[in-house]
C-alpha positions in Angstrom: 15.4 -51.9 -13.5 17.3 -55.0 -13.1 15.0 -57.4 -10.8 11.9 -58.5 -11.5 9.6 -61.0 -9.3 5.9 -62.5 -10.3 3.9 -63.4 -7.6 1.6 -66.7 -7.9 -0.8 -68.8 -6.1 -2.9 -70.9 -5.9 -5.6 -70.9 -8.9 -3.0 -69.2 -11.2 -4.1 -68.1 -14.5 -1.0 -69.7 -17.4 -1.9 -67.0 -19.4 -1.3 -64.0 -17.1 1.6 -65.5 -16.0 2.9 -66.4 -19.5 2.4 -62.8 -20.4 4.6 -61.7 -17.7 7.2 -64.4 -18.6 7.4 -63.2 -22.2 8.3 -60.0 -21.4 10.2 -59.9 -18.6 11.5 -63.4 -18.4 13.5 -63.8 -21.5 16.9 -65.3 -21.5 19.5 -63.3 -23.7 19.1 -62.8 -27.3 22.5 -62.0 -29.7 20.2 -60.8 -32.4 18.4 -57.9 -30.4 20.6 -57.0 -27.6 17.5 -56.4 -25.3 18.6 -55.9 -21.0 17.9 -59.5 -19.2 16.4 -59.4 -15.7 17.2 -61.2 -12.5 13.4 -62.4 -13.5 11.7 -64.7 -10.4 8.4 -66.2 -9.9 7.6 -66.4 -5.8 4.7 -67.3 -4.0 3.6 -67.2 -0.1 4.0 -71.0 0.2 7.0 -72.6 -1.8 6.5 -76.0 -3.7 3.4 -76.9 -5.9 1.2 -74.1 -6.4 -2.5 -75.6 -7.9 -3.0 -74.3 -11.4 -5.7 -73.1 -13.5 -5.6 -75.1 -16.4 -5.3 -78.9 -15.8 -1.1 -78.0 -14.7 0.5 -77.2 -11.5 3.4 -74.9 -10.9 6.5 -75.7 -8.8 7.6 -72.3 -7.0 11.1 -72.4 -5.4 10.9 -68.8 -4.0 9.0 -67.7 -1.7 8.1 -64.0 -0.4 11.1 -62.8 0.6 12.6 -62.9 -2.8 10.9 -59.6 -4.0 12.3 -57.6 -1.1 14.6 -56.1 -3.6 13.2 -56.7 -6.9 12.4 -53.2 -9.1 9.7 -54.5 -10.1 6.7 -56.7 -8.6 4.2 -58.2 -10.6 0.9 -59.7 -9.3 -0.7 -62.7 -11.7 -4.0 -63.0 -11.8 -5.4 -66.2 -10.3 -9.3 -68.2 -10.3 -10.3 -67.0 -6.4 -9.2 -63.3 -6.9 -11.5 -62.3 -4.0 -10.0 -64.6 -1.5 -7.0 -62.5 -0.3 -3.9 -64.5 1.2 -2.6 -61.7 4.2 1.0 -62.3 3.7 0.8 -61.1 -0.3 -1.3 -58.0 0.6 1.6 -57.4 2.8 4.4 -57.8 0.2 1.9 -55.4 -1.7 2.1 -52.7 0.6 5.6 -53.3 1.2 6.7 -52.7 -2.0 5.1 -49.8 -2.9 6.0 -48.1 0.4 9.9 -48.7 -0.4 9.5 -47.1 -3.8 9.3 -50.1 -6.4 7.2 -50.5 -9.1 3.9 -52.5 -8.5 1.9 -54.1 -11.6 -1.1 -56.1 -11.1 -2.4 -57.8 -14.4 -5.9 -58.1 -14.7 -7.9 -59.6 -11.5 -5.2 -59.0 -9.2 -6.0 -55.1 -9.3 -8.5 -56.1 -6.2 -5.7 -57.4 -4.3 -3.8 -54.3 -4.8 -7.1 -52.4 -4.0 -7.5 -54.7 -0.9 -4.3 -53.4 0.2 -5.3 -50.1 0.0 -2.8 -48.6 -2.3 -5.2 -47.8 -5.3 -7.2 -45.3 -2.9 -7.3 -41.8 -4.7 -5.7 -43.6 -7.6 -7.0 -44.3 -11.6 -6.7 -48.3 -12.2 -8.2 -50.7 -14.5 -9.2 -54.5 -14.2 -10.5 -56.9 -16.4 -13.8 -55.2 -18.2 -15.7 -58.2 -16.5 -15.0 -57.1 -13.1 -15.2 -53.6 -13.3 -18.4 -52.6 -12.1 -17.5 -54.9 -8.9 -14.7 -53.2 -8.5 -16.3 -49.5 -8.3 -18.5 -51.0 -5.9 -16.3 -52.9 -3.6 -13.7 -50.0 -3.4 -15.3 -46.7 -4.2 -12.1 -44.8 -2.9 -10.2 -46.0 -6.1 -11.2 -44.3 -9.3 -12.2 -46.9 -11.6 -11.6 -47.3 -15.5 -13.2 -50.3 -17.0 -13.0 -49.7 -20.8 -9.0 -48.9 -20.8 -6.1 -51.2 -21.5 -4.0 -50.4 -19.1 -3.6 -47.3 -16.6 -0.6 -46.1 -14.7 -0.7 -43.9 -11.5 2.8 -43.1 -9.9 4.3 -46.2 -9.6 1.4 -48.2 -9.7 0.5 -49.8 -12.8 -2.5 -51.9 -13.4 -4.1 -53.6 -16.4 -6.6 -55.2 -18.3 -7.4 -58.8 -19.5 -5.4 -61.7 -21.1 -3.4 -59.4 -23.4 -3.4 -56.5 -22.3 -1.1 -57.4 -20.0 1.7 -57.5 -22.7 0.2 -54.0 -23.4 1.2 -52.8 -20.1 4.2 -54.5 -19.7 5.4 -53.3 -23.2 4.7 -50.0 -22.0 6.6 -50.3 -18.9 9.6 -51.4 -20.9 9.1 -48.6 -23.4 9.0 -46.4 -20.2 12.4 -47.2 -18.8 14.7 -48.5 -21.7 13.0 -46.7 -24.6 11.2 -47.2 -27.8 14.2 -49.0 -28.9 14.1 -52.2 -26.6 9.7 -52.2 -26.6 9.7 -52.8 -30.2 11.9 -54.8 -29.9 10.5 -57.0 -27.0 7.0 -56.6 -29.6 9.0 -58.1 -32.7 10.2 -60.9 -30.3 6.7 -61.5 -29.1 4.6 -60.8 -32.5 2.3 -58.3 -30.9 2.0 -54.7 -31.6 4.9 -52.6 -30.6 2.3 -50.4 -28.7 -1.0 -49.8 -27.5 -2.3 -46.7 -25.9 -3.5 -47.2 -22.4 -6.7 -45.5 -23.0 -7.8 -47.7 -26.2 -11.4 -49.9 -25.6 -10.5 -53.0 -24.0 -13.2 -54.5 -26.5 -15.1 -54.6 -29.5 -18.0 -53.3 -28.4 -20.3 -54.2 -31.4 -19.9 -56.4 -34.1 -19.0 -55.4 -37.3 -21.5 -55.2 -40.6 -21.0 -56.8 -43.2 -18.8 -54.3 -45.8 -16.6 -54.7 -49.0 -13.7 -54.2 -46.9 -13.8 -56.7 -44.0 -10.7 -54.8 -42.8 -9.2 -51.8 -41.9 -5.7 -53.0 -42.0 -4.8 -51.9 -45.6 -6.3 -48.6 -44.6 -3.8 -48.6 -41.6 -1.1 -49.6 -43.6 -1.2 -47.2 -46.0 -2.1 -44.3 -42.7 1.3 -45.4 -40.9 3.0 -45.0 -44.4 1.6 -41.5 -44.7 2.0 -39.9 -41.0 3.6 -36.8 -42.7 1.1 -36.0 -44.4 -2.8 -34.2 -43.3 -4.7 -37.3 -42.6 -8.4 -35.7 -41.2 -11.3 -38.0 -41.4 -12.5 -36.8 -45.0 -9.4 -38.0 -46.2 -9.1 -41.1 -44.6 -12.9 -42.2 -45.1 -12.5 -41.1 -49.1 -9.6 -43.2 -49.1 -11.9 -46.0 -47.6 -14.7 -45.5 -49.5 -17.5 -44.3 -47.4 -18.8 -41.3 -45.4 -16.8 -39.7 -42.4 -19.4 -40.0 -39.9 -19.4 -44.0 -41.2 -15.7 -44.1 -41.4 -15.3 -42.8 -38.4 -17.7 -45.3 -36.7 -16.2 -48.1 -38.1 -13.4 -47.2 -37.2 -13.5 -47.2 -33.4 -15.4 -50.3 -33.7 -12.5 -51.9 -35.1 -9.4 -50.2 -33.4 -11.0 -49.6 -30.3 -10.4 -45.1 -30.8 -10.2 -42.9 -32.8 -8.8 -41.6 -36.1 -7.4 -38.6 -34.5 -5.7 -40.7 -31.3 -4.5 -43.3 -33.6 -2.8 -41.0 -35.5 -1.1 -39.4 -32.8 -0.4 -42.2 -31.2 1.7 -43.6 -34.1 3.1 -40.0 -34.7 4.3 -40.1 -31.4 5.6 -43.6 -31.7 7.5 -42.7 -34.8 8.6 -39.6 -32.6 10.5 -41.8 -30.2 12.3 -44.0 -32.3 13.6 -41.1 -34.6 14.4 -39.3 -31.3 16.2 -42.4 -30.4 18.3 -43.5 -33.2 18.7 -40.5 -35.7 20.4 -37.2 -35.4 17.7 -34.9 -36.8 16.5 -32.0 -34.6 13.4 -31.6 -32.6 11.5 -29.4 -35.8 12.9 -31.8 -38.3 11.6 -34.8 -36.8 7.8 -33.5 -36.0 7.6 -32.1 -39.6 8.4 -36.0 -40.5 5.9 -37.5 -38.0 3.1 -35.1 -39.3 2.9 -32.7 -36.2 4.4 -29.8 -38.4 6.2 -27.9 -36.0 8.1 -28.7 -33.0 5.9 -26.6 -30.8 2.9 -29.3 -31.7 5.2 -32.1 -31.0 6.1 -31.2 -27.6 2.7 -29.8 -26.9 1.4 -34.0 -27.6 4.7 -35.5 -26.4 4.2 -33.9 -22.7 0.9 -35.1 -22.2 1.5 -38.5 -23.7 4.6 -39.6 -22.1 5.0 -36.6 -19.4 8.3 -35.8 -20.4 9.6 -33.3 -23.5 11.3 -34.5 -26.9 14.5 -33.5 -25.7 14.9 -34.8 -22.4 13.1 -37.9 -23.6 16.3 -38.1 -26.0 19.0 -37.3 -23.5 17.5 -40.4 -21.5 17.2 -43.1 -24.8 19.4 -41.6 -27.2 21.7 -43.9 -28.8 23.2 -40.9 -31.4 24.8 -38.0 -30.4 22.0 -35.0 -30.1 21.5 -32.8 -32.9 22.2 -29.0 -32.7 
């Protein structure tokens, strides 16, 4: 991936644009070494493009500047059902010569306009997603999910869950490596599971701990150890079935996925930078055996330990 192109118009949210910008935009960096894109912001009309927020833009490129770009991102803008005909056919133009297509939050429905999420799982903003279901009942709907990615279309939630998805994109093709690093930049999480809530859905009660971050402190410092609910909700000071609760209201999952999604993260940098072997590094995650690591690896990341490492490795591959 070496070309990236944002499309804009009229109505433009700053903040899903600014979250494609951050990621993908970013000018070179001694300290981290990250790649830097060919990174363009187009739009079907060139010149001043009315913004959402009391600014304009100024576009210089127009359409024709994605026609090779790797990747094409759609920014969300105010009138998301008014469809301009010229950027549903850039849509279905890119996909059908093989690049990557990313619509961040209300610009799913221009990407379902175009017909391409037909048979396919995407997400929108949790707002819209009942619309959405009903306005295109070929496309298989999930509102309550940060980001989802089918083939090469990738589509995601909200505000910031679109770093989420772009962060998971860049994990994707360069590696745990360059994500975390692109998070660190940023200040956000180095990653999000797709399938976390998009939201709180209730509010919290009032509890000696207000937080659970010292809990997931301490959790990430012990991922090679057993960590089942009793443990954890001991640890926090109430039952499991409370824990438990409070816990999904907070993080948005579960104890279980949270901890095998951080195993799994660990898994990929240690796969990544260190020479230890398949079985050494899932007894250091927590998975136990290597058996268990690939068993999670595969259906996480569709791809095994090992040919995950050939790809990202940045040490020669233990025997």
């Amino acid at each position: 991936m070496k070309t990236v192109a944002v499309i804009v118009q009229d109505g433009a949210e700053p903040f899903g644009l600014g979250s494609l910008v951050e990621v993908w935009g970013e000018p070179y960096h001694a300290d981290d070494d990250n790649p830097v894109f060919d990174f363009r912001v187009c739009t079907p009309r060139p010149g001043r493009v009315r913004g959402r927020a009391g600014f304009d833009l100024h576009v210089e490129h127009g359409l024709d500047a994605i026609e090779d770009a790797d990747l094409v991102c759609f920014s969300p803008k105010h009138e998301f059902l008014d469809f301009d005909p010229a950027v549903i056919a850039a849509a279905q133009a890119t996909y059908e010569r093989g690049a990557i297509v990313y619509a961040h939050c209300s610009a799913s429905f221009l990407l379902a306009e175009a017909g391409l999420l037909d048979g396919r799982e995407c997400t929108t903003h949790w707002r819209y997603g009942e619309l959405m279901a009903r306005r295109y009942p070929r496309a298989i709907v999930r509102p309550d999910v940060l980001y989802v990615q089918d083939g090469t279309i990738l589509t995601g939630a909200g505000s910031a869950a679109g770093i989420d998805a772009s962060l998971h994109l860049m994990r994707q093709t360069f590696g745990a490596k360059v994500a975390t690093t692109t998070a660190r930049r940023i200040v956000v999480p180095p990653h999000r599971d797709g399938g976390q809530a998009q939201f709180v859905r209730t509010p919290m009660k009032t509890t000696d701990v207000e937080t659970l971050a010292p809990l997931l402190d301490w959790m990430t410092a012990h991922l090679d150890e057993p960590l089942p609910v009793e443990r954890l909700a001991r640890h926090a000071h109430t039952s499991a079935r409370t824990f438990a609760r409070r816990f999904r209201d907070e993080t948005g999952t579960t104890p279980l996925q949270w901890v095998t999604n951080q195993r799994l993260a660990l898994a990929e940098e240690m796969l990544e930078g260190s020479g230890l072997s398949v079985e050494q590094i899932a007894t250091r995650v927590g998975f136990g055996n290597a058996a268990t690591l690939r068993h999670h690896f595969s259906a996480a990341r569709g791809t095994t330990p090992l040919q995950y490492r050939r790809t990202f490795a940045s040490v020669d591959e233990a025997v």
